[in-house]
Jmol script that loads the backbone (N, CA, C; Angstrom):
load data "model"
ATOM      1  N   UNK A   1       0.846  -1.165   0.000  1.00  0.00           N
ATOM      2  CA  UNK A   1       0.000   0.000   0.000  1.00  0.00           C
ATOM      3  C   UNK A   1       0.898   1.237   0.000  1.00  0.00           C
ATOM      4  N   UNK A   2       0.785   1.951  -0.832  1.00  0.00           N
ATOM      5  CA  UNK A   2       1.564   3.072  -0.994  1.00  0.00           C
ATOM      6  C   UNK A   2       0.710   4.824  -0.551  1.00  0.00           C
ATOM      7  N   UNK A   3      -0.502   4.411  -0.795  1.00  0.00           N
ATOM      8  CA  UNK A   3      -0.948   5.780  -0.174  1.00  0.00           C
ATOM      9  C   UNK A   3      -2.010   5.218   1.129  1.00  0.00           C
ATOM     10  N   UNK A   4      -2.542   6.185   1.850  1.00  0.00           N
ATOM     11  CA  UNK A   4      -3.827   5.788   2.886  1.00  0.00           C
ATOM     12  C   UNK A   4      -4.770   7.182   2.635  1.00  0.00           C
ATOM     13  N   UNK A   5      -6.120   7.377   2.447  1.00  0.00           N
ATOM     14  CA  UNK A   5      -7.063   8.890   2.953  1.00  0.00           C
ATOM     15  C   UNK A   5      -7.224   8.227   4.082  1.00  0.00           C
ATOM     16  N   UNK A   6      -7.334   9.778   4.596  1.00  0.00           N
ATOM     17  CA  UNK A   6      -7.636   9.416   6.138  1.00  0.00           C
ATOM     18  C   UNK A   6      -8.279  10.441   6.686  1.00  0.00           C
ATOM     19  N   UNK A   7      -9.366  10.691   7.646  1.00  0.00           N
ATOM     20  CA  UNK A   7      -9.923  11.875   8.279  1.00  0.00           C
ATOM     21  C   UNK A   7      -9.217  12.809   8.712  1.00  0.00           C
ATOM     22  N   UNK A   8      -9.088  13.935   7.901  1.00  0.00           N
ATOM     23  CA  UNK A   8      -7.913  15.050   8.634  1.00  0.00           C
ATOM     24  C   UNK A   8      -8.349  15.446   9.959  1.00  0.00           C
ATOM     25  N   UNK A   9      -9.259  15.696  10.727  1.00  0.00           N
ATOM     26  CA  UNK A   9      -9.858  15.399  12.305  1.00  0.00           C
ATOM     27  C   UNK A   9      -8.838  14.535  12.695  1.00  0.00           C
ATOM     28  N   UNK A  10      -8.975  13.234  12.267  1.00  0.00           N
ATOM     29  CA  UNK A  10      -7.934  12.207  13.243  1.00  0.00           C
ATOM     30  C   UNK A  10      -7.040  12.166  12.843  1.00  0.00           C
ATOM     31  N   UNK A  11      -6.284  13.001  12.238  1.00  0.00           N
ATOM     32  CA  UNK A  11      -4.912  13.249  11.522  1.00  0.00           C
ATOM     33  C   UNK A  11      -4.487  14.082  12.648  1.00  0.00           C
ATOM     34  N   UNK A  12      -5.004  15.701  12.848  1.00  0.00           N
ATOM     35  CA  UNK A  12      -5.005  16.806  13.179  1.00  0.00           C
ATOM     36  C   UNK A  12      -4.745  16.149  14.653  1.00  0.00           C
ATOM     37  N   UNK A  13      -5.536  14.992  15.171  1.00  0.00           N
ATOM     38  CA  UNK A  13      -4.962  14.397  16.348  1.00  0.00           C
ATOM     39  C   UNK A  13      -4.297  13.854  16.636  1.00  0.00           C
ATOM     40  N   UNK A  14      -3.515  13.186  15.813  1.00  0.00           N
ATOM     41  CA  UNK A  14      -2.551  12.143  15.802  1.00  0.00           C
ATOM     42  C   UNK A  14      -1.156  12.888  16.212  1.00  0.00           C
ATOM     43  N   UNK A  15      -1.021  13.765  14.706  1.00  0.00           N
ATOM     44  CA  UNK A  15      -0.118  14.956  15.213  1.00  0.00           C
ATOM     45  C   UNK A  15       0.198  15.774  16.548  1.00  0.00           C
ATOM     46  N   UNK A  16      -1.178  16.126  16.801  1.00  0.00           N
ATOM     47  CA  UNK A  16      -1.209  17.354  18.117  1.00  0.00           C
ATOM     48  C   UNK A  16      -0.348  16.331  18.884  1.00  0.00           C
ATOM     49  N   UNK A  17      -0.861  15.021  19.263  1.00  0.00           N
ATOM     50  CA  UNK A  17      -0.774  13.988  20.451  1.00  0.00           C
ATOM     51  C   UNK A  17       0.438  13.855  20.431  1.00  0.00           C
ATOM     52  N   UNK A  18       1.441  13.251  19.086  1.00  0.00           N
ATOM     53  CA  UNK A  18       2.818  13.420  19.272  1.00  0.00           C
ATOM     54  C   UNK A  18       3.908  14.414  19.216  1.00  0.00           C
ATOM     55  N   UNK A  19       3.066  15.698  18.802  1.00  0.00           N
ATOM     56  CA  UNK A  19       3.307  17.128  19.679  1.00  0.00           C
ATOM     57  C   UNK A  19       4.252  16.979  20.721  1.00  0.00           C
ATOM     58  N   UNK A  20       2.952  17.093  21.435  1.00  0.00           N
ATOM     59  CA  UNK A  20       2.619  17.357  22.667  1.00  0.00           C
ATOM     60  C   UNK A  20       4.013  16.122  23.729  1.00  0.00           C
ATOM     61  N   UNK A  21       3.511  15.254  23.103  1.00  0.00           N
ATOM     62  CA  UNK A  21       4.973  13.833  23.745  1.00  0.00           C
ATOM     63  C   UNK A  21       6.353  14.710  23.323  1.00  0.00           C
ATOM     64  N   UNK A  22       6.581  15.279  21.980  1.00  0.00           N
ATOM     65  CA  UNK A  22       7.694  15.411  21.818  1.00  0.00           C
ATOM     66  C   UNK A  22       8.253  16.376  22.604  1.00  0.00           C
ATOM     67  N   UNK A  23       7.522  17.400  22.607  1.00  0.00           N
ATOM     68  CA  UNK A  23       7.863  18.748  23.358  1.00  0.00           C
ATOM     69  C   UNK A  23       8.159  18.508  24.889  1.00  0.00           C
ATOM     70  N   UNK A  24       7.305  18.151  25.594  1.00  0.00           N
ATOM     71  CA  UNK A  24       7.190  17.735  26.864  1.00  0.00           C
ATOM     72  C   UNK A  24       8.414  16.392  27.015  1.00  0.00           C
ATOM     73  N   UNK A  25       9.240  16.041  26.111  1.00  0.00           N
ATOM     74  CA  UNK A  25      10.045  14.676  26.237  1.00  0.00           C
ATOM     75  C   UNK A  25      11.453  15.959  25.825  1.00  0.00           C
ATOM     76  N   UNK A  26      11.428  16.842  25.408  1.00  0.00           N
ATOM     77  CA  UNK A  26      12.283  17.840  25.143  1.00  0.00           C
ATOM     78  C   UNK A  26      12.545  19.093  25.903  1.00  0.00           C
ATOM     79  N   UNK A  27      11.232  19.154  26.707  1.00  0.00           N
ATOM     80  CA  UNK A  27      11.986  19.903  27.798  1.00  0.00           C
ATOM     81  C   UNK A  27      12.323  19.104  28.704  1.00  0.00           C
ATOM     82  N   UNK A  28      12.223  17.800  29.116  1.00  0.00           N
ATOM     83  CA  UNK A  28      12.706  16.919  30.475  1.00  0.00           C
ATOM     84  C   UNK A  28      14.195  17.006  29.785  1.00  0.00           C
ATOM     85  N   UNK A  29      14.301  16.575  28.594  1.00  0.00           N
ATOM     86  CA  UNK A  29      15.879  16.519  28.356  1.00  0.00           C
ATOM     87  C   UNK A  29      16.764  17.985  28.600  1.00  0.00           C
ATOM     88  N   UNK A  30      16.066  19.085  28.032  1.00  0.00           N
ATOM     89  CA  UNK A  30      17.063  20.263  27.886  1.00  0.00           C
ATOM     90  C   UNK A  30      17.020  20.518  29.523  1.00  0.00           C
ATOM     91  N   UNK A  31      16.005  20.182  30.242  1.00  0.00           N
ATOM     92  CA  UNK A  31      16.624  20.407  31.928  1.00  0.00           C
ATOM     93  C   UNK A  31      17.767  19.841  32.206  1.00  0.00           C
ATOM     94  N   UNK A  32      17.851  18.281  31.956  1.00  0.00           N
ATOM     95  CA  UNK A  32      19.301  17.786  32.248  1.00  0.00           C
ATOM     96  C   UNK A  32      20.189  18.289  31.427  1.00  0.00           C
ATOM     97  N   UNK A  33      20.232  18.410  30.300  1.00  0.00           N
ATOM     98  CA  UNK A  33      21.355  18.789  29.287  1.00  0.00           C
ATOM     99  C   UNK A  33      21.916  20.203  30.200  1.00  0.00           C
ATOM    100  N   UNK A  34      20.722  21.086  30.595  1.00  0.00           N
ATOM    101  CA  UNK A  34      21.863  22.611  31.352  1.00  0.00           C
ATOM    102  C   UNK A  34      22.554  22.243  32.887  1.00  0.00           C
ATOM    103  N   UNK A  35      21.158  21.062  33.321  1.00  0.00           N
ATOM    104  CA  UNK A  35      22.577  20.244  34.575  1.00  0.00           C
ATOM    105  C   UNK A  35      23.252  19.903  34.560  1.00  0.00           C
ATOM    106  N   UNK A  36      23.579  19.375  33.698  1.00  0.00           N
ATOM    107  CA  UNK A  36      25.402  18.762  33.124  1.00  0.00           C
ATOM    108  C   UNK A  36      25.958  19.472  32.310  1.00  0.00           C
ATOM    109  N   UNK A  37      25.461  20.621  31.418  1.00  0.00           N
ATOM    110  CA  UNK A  37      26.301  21.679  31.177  1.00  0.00           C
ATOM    111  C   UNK A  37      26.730  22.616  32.243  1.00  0.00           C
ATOM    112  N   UNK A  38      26.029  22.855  33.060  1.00  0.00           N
ATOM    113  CA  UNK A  38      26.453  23.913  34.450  1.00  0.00           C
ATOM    114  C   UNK A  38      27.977  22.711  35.325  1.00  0.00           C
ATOM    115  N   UNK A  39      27.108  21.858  35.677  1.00  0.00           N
ATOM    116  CA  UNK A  39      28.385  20.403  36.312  1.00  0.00           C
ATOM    117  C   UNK A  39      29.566  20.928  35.725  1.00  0.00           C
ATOM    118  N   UNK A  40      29.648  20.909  34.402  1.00  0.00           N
ATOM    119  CA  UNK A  40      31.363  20.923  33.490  1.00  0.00           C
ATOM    120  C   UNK A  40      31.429  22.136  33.809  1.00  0.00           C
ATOM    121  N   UNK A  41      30.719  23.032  33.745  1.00  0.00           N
ATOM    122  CA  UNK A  41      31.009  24.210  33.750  1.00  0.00           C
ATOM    123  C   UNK A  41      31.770  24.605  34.621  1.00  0.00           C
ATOM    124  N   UNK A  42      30.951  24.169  36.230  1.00  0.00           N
ATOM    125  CA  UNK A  42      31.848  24.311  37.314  1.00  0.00           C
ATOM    126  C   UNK A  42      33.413  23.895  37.751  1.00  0.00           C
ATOM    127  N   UNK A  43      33.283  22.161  37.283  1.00  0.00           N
ATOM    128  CA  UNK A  43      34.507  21.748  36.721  1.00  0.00           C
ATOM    129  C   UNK A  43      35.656  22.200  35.812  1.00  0.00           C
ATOM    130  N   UNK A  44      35.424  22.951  34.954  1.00  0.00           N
ATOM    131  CA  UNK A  44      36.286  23.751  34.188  1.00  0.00           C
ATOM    132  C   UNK A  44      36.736  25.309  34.948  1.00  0.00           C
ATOM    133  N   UNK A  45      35.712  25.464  35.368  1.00  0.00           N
ATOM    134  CA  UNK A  45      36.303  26.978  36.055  1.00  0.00           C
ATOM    135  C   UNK A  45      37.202  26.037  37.419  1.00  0.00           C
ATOM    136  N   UNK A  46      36.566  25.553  38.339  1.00  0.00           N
ATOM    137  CA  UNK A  46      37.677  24.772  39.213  1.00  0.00           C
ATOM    138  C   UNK A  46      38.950  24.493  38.766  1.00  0.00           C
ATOM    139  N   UNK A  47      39.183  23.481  37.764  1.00  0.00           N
ATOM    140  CA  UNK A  47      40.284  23.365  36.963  1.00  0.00           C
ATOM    141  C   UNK A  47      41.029  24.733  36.868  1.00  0.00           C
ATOM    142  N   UNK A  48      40.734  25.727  36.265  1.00  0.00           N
ATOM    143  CA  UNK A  48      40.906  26.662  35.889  1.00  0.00           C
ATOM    144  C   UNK A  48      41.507  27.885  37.475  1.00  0.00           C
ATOM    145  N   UNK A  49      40.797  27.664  38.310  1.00  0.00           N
ATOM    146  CA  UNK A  49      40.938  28.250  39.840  1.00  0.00           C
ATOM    147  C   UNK A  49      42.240  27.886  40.576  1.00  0.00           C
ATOM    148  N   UNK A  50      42.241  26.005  40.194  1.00  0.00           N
ATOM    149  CA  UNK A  50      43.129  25.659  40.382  1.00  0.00           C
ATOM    150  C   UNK A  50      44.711  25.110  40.225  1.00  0.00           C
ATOM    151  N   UNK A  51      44.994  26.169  38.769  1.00  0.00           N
ATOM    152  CA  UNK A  51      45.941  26.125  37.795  1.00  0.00           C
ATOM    153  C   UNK A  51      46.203  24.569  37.099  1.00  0.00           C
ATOM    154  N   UNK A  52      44.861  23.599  37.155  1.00  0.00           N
ATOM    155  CA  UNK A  52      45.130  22.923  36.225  1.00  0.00           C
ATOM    156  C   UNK A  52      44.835  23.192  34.294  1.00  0.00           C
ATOM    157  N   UNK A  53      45.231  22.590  34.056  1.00  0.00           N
ATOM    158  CA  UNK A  53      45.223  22.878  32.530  1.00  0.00           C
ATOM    159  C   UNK A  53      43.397  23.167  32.406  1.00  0.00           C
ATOM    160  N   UNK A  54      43.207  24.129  31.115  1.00  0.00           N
ATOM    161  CA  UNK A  54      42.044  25.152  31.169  1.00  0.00           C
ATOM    162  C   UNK A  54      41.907  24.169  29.718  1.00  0.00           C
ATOM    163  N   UNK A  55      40.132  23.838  29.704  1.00  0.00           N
ATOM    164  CA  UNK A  55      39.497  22.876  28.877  1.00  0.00           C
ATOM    165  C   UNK A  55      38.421  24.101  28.676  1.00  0.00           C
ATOM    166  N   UNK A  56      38.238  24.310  27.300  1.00  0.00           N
ATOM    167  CA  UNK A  56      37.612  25.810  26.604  1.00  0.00           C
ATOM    168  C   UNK A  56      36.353  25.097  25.975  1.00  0.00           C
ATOM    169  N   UNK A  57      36.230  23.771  26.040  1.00  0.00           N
ATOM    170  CA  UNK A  57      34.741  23.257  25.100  1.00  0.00           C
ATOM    171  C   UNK A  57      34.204  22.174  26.124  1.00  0.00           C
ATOM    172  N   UNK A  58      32.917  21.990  25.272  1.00  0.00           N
ATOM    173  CA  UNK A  58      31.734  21.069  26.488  1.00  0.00           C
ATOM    174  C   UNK A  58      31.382  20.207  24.986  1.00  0.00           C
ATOM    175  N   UNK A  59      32.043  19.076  25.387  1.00  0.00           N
ATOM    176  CA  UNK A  59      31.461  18.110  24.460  1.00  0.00           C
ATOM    177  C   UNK A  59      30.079  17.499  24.549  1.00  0.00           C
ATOM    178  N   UNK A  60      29.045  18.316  25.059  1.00  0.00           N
ATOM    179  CA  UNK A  60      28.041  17.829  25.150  1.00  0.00           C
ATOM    180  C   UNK A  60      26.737  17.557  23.925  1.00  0.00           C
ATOM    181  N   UNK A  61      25.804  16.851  23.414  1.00  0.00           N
ATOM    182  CA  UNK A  61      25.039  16.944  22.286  1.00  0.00           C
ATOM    183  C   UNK A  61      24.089  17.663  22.830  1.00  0.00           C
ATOM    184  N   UNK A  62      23.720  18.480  22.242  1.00  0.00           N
ATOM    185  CA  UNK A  62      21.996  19.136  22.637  1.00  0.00           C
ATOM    186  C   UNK A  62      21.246  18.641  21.904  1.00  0.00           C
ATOM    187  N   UNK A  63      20.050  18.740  23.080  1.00  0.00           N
ATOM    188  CA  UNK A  63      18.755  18.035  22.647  1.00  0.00           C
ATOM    189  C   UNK A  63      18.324  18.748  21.421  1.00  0.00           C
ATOM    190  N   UNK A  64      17.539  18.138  20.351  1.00  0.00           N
ATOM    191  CA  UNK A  64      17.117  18.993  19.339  1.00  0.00           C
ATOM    192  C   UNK A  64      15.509  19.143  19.488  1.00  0.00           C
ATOM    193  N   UNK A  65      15.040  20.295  19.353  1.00  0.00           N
ATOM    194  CA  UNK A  65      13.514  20.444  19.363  1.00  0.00           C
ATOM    195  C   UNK A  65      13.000  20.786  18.269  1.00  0.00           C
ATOM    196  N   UNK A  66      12.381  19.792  17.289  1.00  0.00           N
ATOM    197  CA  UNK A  66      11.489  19.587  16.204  1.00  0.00           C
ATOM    198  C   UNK A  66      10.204  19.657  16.363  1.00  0.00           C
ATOM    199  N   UNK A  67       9.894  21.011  17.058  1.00  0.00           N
ATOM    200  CA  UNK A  67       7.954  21.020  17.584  1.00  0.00           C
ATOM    201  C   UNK A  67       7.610  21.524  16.217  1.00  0.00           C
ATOM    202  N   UNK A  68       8.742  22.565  15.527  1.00  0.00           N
ATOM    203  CA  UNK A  68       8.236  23.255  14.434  1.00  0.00           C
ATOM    204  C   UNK A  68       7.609  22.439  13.380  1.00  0.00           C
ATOM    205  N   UNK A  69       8.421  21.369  12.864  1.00  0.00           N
ATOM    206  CA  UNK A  69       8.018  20.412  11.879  1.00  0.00           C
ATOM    207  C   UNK A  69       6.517  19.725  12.122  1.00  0.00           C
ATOM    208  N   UNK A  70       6.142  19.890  13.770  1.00  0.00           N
ATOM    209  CA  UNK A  70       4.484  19.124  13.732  1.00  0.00           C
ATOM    210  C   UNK A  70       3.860  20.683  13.733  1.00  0.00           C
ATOM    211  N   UNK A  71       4.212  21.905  14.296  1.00  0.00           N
ATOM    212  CA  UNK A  71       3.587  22.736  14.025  1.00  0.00           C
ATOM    213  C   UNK A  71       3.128  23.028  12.392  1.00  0.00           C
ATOM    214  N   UNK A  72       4.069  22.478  11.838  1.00  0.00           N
ATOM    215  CA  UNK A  72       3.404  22.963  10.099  1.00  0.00           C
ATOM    216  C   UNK A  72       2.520  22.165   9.644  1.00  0.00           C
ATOM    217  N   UNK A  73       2.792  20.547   9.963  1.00  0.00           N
ATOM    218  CA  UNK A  73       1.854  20.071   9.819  1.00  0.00           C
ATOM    219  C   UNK A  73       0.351  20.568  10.340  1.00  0.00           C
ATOM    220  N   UNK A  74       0.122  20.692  11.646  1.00  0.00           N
ATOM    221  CA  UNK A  74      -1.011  20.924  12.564  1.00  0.00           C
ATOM    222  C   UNK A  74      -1.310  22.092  12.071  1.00  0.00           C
ATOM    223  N   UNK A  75      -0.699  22.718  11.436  1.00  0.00           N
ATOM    224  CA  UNK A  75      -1.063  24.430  10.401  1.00  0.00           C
ATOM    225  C   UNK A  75      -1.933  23.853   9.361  1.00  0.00           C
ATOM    226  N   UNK A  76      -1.517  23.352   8.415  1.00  0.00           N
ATOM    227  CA  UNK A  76      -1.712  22.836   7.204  1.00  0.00           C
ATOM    228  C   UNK A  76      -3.250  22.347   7.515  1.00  0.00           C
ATOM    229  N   UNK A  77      -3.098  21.481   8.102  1.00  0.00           N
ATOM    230  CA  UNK A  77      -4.656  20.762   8.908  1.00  0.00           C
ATOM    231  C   UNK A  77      -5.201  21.622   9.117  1.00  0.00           C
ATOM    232  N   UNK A  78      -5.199  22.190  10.224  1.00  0.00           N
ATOM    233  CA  UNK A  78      -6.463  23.298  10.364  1.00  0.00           C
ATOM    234  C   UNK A  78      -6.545  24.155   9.510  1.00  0.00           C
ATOM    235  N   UNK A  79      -5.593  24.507   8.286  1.00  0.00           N
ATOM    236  CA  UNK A  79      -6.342  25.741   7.258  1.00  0.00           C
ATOM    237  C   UNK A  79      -6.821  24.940   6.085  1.00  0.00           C
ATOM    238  N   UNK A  80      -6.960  23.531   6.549  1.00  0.00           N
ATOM    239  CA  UNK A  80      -7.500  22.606   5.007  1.00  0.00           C
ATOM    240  C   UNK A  80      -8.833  22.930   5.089  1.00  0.00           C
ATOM    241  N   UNK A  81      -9.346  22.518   3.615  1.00  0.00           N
ATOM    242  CA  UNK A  81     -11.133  22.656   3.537  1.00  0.00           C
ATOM    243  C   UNK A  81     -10.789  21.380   3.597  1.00  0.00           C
ATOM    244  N   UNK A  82     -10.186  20.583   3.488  1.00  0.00           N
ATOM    245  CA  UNK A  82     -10.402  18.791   3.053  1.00  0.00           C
ATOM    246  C   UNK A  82     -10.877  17.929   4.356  1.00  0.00           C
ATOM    247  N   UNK A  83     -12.138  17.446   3.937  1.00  0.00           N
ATOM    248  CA  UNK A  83     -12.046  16.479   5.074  1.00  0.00           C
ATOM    249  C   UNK A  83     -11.451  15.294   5.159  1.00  0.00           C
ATOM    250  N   UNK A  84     -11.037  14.804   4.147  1.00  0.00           N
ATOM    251  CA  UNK A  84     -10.044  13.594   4.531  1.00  0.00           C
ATOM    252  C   UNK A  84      -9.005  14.490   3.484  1.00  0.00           C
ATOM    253  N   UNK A  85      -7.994  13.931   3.715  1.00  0.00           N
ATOM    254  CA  UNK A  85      -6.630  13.848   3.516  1.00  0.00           C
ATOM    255  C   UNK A  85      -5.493  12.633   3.211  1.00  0.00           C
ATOM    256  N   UNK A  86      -4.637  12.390   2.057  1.00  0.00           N
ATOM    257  CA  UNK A  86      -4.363  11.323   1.053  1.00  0.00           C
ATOM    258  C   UNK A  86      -2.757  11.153   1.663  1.00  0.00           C
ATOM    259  N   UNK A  87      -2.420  10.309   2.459  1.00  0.00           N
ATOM    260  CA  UNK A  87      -0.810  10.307   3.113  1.00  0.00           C
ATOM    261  C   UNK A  87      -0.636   8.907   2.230  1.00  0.00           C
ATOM    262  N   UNK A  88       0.768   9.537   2.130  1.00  0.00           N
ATOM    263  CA  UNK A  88       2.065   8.458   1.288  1.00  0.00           C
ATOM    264  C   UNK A  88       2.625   7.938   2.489  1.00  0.00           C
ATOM    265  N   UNK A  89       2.942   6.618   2.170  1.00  0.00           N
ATOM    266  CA  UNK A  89       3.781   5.793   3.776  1.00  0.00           C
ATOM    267  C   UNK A  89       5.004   6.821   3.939  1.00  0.00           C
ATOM    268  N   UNK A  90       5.862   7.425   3.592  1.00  0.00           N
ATOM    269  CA  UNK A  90       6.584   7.949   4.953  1.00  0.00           C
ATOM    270  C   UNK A  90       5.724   9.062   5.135  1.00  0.00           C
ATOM    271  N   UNK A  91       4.825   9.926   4.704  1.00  0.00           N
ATOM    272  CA  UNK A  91       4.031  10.929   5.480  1.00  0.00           C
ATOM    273  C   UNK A  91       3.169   9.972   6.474  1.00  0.00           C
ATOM    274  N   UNK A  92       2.912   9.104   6.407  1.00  0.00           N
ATOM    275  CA  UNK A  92       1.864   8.041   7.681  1.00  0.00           C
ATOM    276  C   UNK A  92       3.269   7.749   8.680  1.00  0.00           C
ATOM    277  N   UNK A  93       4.029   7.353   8.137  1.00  0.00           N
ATOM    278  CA  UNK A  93       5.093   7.292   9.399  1.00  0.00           C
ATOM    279  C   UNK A  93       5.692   7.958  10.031  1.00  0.00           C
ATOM    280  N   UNK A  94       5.161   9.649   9.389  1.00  0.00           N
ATOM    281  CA  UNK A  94       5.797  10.572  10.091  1.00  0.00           C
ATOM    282  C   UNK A  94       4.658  10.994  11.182  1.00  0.00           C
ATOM    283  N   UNK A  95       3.599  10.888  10.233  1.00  0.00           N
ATOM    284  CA  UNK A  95       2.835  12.027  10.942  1.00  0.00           C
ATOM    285  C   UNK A  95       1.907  10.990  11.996  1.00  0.00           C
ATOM    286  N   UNK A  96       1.386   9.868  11.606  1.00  0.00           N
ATOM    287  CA  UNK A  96       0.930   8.786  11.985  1.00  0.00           C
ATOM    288  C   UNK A  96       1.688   7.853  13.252  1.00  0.00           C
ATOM    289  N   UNK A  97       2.818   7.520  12.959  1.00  0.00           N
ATOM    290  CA  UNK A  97       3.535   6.936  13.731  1.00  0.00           C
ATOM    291  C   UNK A  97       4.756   7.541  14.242  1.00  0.00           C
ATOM    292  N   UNK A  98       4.936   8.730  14.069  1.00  0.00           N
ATOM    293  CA  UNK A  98       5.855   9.767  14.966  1.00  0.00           C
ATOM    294  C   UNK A  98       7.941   9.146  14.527  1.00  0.00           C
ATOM    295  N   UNK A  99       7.394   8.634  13.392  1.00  0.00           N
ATOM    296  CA  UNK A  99       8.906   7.978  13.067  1.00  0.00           C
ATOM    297  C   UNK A  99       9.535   9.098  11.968  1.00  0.00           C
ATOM    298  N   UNK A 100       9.924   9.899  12.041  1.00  0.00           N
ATOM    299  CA  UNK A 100      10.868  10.987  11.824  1.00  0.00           C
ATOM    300  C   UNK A 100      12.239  10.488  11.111  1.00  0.00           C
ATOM    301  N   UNK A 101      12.838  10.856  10.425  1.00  0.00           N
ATOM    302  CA  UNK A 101      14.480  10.880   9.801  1.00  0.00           C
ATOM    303  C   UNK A 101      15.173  11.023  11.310  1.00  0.00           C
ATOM    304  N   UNK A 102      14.327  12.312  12.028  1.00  0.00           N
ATOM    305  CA  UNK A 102      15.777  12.225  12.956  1.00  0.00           C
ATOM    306  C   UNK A 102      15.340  11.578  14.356  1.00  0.00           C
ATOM    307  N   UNK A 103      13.884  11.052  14.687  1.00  0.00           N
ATOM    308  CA  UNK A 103      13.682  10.547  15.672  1.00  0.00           C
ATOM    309  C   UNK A 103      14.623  10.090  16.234  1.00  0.00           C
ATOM    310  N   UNK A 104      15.664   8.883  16.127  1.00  0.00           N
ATOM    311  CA  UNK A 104      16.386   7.781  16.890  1.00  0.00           C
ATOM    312  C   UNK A 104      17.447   8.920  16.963  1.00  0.00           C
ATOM    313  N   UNK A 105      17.916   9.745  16.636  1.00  0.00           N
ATOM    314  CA  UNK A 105      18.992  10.608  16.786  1.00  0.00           C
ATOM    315  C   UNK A 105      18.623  11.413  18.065  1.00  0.00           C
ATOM    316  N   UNK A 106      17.201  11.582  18.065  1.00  0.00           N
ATOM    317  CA  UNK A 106      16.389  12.880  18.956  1.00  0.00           C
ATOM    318  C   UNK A 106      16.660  11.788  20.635  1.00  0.00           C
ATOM    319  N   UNK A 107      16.163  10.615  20.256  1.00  0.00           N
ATOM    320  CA  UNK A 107      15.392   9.395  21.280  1.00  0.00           C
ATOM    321  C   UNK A 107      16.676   9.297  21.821  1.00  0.00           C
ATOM    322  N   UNK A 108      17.776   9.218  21.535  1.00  0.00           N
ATOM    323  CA  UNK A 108      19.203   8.832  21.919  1.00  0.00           C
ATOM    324  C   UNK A 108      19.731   9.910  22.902  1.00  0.00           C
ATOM    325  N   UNK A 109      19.901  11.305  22.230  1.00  0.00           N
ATOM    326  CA  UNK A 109      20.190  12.370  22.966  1.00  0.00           C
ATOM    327  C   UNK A 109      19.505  12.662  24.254  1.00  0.00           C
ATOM    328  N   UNK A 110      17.869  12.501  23.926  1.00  0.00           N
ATOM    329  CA  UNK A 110      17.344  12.808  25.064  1.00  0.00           C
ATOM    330  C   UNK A 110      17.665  11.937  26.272  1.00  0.00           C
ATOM    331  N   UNK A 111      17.818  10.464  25.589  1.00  0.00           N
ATOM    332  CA  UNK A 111      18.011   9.425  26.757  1.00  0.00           C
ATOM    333  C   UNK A 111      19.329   9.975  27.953  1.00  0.00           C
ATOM    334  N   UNK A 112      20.021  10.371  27.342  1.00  0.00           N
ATOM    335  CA  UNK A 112      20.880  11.148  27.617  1.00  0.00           C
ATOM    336  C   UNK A 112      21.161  11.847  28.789  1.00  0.00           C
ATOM    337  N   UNK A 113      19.776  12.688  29.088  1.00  0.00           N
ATOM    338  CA  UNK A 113      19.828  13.206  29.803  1.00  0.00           C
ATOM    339  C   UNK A 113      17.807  13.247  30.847  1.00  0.00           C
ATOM    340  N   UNK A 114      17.749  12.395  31.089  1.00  0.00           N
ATOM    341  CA  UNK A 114      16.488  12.145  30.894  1.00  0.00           C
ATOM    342  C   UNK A 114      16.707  10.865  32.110  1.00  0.00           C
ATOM    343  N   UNK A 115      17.275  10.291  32.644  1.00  0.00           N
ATOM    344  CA  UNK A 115      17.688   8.915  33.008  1.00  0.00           C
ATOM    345  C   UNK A 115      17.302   8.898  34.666  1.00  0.00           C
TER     346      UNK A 115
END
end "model"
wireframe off; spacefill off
backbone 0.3
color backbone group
């Protein structure tokens, strides 16, 4: 099966719903990500206080926040006249099943700091 119509109503929800997970799964991470950026931080100025050798970078990954990409979708939806709406399998796996290009990249980082 290469395409699905589907009720843009339960589209428009599908989206909001994994929204809403992503965002809320992206700020739990960027809280830890600035606790362990502040941690090094302190550690480097210590280092630094204490004439050991001075470390100028934070190898840390930041969390990435992709709310925008469901915001366009969830745009698109509500300014449609269409009541159903015609998704190609990776638009159903994006928008449907929240499986993204960069999901496992996103899911990894956050784990990260999230634990």
């Amino acid at each position: 099966m290469d395409t699905v119509t589907v009720k843009t109503k339960s589209l428009l929800y599908e989206v909001t719903k994994n929204r809403k997970e992503h965002r809320a799964n992206f700020l739990k991470a960027q809280e830890g990500y600035r606790k362990q950026v502040i941690e090094e931080l302190d550690r480097m100025l210590d280092d630094a206080r204490t004439g050991k050798p001075i470390r100028r970078a934070i190898e840390l990954p930041e969390p990435e926040d992709h709310t925008k990409d469901y915001d366009r979708v969830i745009a698109m939806l509500e300014m449609s006249v269409d009541t159903e709406v015609i998704l190609g399998s990776m638009e159903f796996d994006n928008y449907v099943l929240d499986n993204w290009s960069w999901k496992a990249f996103t899911a990894h980082v956050n784990a990260m700091y999230t634990k």
